[in-house]
C-alpha positions in Angstrom: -0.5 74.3 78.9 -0.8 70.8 80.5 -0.2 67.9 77.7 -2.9 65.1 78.5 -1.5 62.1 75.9 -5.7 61.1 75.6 -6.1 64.7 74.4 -4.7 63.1 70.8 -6.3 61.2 68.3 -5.7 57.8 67.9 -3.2 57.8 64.8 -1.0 60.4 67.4 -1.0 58.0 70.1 0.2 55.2 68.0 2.9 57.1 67.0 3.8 58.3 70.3 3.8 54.7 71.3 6.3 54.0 68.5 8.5 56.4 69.1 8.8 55.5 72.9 9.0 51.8 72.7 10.2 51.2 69.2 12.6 54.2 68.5 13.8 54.3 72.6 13.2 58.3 72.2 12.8 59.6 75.5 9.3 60.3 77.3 10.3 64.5 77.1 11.2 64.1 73.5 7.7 62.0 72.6 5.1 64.8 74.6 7.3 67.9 72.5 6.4 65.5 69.5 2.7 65.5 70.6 2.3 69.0 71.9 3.7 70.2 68.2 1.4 67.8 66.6 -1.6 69.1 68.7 -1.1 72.6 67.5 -0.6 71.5 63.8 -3.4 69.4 64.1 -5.7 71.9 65.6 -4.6 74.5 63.1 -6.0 71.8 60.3 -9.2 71.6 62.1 -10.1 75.5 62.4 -9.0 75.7 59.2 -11.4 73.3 57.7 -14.3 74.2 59.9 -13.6 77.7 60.0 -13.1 78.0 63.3 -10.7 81.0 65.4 -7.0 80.1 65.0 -6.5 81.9 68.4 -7.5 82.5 71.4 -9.5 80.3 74.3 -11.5 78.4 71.6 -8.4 77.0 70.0 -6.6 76.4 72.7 -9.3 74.1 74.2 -10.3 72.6 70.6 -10.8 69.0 70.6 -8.9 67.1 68.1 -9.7 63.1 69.2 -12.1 62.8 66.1 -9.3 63.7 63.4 -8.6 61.1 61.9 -7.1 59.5 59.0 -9.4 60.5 56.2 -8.6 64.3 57.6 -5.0 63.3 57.7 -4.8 61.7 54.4 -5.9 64.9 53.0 -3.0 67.6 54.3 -1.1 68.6 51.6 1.7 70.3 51.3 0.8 73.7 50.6 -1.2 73.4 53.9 2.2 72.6 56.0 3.9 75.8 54.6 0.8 77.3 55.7 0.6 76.5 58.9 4.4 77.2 59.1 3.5 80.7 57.9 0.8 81.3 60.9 2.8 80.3 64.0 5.3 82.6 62.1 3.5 85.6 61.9 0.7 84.9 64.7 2.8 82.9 67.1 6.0 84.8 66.4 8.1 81.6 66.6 11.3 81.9 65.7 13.5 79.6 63.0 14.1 77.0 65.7 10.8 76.7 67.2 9.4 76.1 63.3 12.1 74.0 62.2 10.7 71.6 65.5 7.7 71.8 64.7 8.3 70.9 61.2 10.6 67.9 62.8 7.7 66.4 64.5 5.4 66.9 61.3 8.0 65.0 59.6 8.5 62.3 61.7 4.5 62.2 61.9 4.0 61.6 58.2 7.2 59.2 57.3 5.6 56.9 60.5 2.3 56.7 58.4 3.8 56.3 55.3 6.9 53.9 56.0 6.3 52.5 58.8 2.1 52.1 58.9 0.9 52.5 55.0 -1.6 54.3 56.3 -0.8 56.9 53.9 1.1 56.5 50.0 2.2 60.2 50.1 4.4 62.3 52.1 3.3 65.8 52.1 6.1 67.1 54.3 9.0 64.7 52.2 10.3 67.6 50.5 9.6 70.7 52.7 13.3 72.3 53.7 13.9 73.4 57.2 13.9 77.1 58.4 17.4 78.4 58.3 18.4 79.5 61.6 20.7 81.8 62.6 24.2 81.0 63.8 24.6 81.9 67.0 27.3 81.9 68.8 27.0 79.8 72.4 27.0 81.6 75.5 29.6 80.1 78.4 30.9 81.6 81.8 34.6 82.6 81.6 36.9 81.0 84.0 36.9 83.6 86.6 33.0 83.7 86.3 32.7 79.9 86.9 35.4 80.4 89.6 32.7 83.0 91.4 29.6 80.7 91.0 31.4 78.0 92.8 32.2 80.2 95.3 28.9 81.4 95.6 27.7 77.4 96.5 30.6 77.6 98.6 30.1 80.4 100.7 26.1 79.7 101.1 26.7 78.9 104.8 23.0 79.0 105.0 21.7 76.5 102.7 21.2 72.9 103.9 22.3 71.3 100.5 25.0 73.2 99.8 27.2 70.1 99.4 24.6 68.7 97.1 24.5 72.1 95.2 27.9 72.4 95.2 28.6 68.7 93.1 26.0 69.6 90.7 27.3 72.5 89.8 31.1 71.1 89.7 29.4 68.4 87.5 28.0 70.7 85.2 31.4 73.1 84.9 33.5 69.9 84.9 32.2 67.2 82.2 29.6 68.9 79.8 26.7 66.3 80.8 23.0 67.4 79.8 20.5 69.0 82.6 18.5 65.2 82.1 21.2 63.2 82.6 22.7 64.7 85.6 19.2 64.0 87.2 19.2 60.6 85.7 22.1 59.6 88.0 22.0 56.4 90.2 24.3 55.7 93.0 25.0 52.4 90.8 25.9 54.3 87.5 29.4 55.2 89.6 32.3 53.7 89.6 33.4 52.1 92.7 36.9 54.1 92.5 35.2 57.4 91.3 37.0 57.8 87.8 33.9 58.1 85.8 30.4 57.6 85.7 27.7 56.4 83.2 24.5 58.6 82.0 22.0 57.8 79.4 21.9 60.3 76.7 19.6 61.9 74.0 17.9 58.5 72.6 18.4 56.1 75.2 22.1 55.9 74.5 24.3 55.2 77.4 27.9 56.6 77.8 30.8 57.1 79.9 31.6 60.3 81.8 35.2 60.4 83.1 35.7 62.1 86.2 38.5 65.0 87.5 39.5 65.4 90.8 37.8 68.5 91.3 34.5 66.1 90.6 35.9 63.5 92.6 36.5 65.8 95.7 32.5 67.4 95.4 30.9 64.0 95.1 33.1 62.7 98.0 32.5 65.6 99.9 29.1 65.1 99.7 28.4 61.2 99.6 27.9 61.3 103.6 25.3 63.7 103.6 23.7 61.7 100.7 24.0 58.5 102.5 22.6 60.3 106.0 19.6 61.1 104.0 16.5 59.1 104.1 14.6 58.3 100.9 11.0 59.0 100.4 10.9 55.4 98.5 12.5 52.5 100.1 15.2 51.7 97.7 15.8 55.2 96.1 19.2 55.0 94.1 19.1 58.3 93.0 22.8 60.2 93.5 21.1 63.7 94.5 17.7 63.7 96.4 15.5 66.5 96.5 14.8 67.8 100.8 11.6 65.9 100.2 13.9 62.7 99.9 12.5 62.0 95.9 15.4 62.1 92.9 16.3 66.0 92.2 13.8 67.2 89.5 14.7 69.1 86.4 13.4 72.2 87.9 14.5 71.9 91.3 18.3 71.7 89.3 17.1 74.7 87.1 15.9 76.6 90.4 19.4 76.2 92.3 21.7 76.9 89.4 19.5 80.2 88.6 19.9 81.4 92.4 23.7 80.7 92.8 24.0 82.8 89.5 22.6 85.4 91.2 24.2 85.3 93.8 27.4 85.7 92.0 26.0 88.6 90.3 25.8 86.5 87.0 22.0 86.5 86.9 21.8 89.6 84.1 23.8 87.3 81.7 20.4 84.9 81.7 22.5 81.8 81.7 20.8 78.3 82.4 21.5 74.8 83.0 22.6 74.3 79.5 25.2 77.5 79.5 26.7 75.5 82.2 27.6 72.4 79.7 28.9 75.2 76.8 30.6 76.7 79.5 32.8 73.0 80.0 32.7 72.7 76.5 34.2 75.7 75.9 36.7 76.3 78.3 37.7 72.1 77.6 38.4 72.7 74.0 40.1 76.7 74.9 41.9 76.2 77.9 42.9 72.4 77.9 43.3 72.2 73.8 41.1 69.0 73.5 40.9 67.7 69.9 36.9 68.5 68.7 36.3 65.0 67.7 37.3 63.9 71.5 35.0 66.7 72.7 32.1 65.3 70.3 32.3 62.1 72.5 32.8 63.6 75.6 29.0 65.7 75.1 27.5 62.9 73.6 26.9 64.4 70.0 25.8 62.5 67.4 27.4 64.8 64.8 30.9 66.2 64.5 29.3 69.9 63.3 27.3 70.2 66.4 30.5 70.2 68.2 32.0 72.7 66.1 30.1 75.5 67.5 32.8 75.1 70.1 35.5 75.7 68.0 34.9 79.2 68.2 37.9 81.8 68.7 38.1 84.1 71.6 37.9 87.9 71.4 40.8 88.0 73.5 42.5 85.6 71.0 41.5 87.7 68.0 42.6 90.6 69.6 46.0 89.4 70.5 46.0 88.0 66.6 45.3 91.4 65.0 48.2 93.0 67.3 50.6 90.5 66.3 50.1 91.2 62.6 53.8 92.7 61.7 52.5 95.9 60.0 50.6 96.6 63.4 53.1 99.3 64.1 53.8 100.6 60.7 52.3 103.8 61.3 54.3 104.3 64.8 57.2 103.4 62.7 56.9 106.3 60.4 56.1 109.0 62.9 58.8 107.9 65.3 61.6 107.9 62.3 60.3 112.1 61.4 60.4 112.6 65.4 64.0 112.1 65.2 64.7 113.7 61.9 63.0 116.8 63.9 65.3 116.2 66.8 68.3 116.2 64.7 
């Protein structure tokens, strides 16, 4: 559903303005704010009115007139109940509440800290949904090896140069789907050794390049250059064939059809499997210290990172057959084969 930001009520566009301009969050990261608001927000409005909590009429129900005397009176049993109903109706999973919590959150500590619009929290206390450790899903080197390939074999395709440094990027440094779009001819540096990307909250930081990254991007600066731009001045590093900067989609699009056509596309990897692919083969293959790899994908906290720290199955495998009493039993039968043969 489309997110109109004059669909919210006045106290929700303030906030979004503070959150943009004051807290530098990114214009993605303010409309999921709003668009989890909007559904909280709605949820209190049927519920008061007595109104559906599905279907057309709630999807369409206006929410401009709620405003702070409505707001003021949310407590707290009413957030666990709404985080009961997209539970059960909207079979949301832990992460999809534990965001929408986040935005309630971050809703109620702007009107109380920030505004005094409000003197209570309702949401101050109110734990987060546990999720469930997951392990990440990555590409193993041979498999990364056949989807750039795949880009390199697609004698048909007109950006397969283009395609082909995006996808290097991706497998090489770790960087986010939004920052590899973000990238300006200017952001590089003139000898190619690295590169600089802004981050989750406006934060800038450094990307150091290999050669394999190197070679792509040199490979396909000509064909970059030789392209016009749709806007006079376009600084963008990869263009859409419409001559715009490459959108998120466009990015998502290419990755999912050079997946398939490595015969990958069953695994359902994305964009982002790409960056735990780096990470993982980065800290596996090339033994990089976790706190270095923290930096190098731009986390803000060390235990995001350590989701990466994960063992192989072929390492466990090769650990359990190691173990000294591995053969024991092979042992003992060998020795009574020869006392048989004797």
């Amino acid at each position: 559903m489309a997110f109109e930001i004059s669909e919210m009520p006045p106290l929700v566009r303030d906030f979004a303005s503070y959150k943009r301009t004051i807290q530098q969050c990114s214009p993605k990261t303010v409309e999921e704010y709003c668009i989890d608001l909007r559904l909280f927000l709605r949820y209190i409005k049927a519920d008061r009115e007595g109104l559906p909590k599905s279907g057309e009429e709630f999807d369409t129900l206006d929410i401009r007139d709620v405003g702070i005397e409505v707001i003021s009176g949310i407590t707290t049993a009413d957030i666990y109940e709404f985080l009961l109903y997209v539970d059960g109706e909207r079979h949301n999973g832990a992460s999809a509440r534990a965001r929408k919590l986040s935005a309630i959150k971050a809703f109620f500590k702007y009107l109380t800290t920030k505004t005094d619009k409000l003197k209570v929290n309702p949401a101050v206390n109110i734990e987060s949904p546990k999720k469930k450790k997951t392990m990440p899903k990555y590409l193993t080197l041979e498999e990364s090896i056949d989807l750039l390939e795949a880009v390199k074999n697609d004698e048909t395709s007109k950006t397969r140069l283009r395609d082909y440094a995006i996808i290097t990027l991706f497998l090489n440094t770790g960087m986010r789907l939004s920052e590899l779009v973000g990238i300006s001819l200017t952001d590089i540096d003139p000898e190619l050794r690295s590169l600089r990307v802004l981050g989750k909250g406006n934060k800038e930081r450094i990307i150091y390049l290999n050669d394999a990254c190197r070679r792509a991007i040199l490979d396909y600066m000509p064909e970059r250059q030789a392209q016009p731009a749709k806007r006079k001045g376009e600084s963008a590093l990869f263009l859409s064939s419409q001559g715009n900067r490459i959108s998120i989609k466009t990015v998502q699009w290419l990755v999912g059809k050079y997946l398939g056509a490595a015969g990958l596309e069953y695994k359902h990897f994305s964009t982002h499997k790409l960056r735990h692919t780096a990470a993982t083969l980065m800290y596996q293959s090339g033994h990089v210290d976790v706190r270095v790899l923290k930096e190098i994908l731009g986390h803000e906290q060390l235990n995001t990172t350590q989701i990466y720290t994960h063992v192989s199955d072929e390492g466990m495998e090769e650990a359990v057959a190691a173990n000294p009493l591995a053969n024991i039993g092979a042992e003992k039968k060998k020795r009574a084969a020869r006392k048989d043969t004797e």
